[in-house]
C-alpha positions in Angstrom: -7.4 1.6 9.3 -7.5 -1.5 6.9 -4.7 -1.8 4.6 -4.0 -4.3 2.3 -0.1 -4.9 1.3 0.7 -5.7 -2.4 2.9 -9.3 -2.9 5.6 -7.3 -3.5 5.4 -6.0 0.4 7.2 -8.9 2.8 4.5 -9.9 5.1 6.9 -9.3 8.0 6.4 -5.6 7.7 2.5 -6.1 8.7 4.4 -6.7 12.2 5.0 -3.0 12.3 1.6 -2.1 11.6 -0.1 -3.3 15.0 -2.3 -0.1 15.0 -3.9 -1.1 11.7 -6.2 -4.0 10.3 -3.4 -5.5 8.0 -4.0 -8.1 5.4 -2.5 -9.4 2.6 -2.8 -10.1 -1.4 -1.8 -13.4 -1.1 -4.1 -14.4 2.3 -7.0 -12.3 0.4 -6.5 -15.1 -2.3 -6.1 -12.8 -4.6 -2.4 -13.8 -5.9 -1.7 -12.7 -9.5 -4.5 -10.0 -10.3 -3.9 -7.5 -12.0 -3.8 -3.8 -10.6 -6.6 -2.4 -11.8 -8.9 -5.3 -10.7 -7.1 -5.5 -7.4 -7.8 -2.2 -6.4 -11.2 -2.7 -7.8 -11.6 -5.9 -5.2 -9.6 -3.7 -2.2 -11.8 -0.9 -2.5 -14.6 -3.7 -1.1 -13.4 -4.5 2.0 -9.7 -1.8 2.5 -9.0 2.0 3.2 -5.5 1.8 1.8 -3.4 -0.4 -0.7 -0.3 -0.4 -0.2 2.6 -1.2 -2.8 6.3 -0.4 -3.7 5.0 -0.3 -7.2 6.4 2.7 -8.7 4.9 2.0 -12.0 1.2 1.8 -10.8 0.5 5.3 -11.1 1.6 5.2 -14.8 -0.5 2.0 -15.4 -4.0 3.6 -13.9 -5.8 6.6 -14.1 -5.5 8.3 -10.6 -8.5 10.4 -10.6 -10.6 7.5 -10.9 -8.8 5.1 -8.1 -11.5 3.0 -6.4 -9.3 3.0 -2.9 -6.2 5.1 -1.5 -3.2 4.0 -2.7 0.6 4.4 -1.0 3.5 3.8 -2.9 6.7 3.2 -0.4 9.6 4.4 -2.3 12.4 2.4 -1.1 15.2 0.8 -3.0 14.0 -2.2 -2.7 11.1 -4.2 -1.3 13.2 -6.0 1.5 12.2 -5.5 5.1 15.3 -3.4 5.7 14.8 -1.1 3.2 11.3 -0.4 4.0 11.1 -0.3 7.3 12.7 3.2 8.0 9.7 4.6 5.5 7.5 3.5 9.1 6.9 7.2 10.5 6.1 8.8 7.6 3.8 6.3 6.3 1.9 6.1 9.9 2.2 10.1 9.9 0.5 10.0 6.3 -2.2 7.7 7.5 -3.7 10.1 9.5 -4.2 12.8 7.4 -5.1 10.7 4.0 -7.9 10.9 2.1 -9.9 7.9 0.0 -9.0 7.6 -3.5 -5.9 9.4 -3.6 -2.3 8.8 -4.4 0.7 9.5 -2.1 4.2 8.8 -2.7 5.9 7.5 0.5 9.4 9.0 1.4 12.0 8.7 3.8 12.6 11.9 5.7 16.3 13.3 6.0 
């Protein structure tokens, strides 16, 4: 699958992700852009943007996304905090669809 991590994503965590296609906001050259734009770009070339943005789905209209999006919902963005979200966001990558939303938890 061809993600695309957010800059808010430490580009170590693309280490975890050798199954997948993984590149970056920042080596797309697209440092700065704005959500809605971004997603607009990612839905060119990427099956899945992924962000620990918890305010994008307030800031665009879901129904219309241009390109799945997957929110990690860690308490922070460090490596550490995300990487125990791994198996269920590999586990979600196999069943999700284009242009949805999904909310990325750890399980208990």
């Amino acid at each position: 699958m061809r993600l695309l991590l957010d800059e808010s994503i430490p580009v170590k965590f693309r280490r975890s992700l050798l199954s997948h296609d993984v590149r970056t906001v920042v080596e797309m050259g697209w440092s700065g852009v704005k959500n809605g734009k971004l997603l607009a770009l990612a839905a060119n070339e990427f099956d899945v943007f992924v962000t620990v943005d918890k305010n994008l789905p307030y800031q665009q209209n879901l129904i219309t996304l241009p390109v799945a999006v997957v929110v990690l919902d860690a308490v922070s963005n460090e490596l550490a905090a995300l990487l125990p979200l791994l198996p269920s966001f590999e586990e979600s990558l196999l069943t999700l669809k284009p242009r949805t939303y999904l909310l990325v938890t750890r399980v208990a």
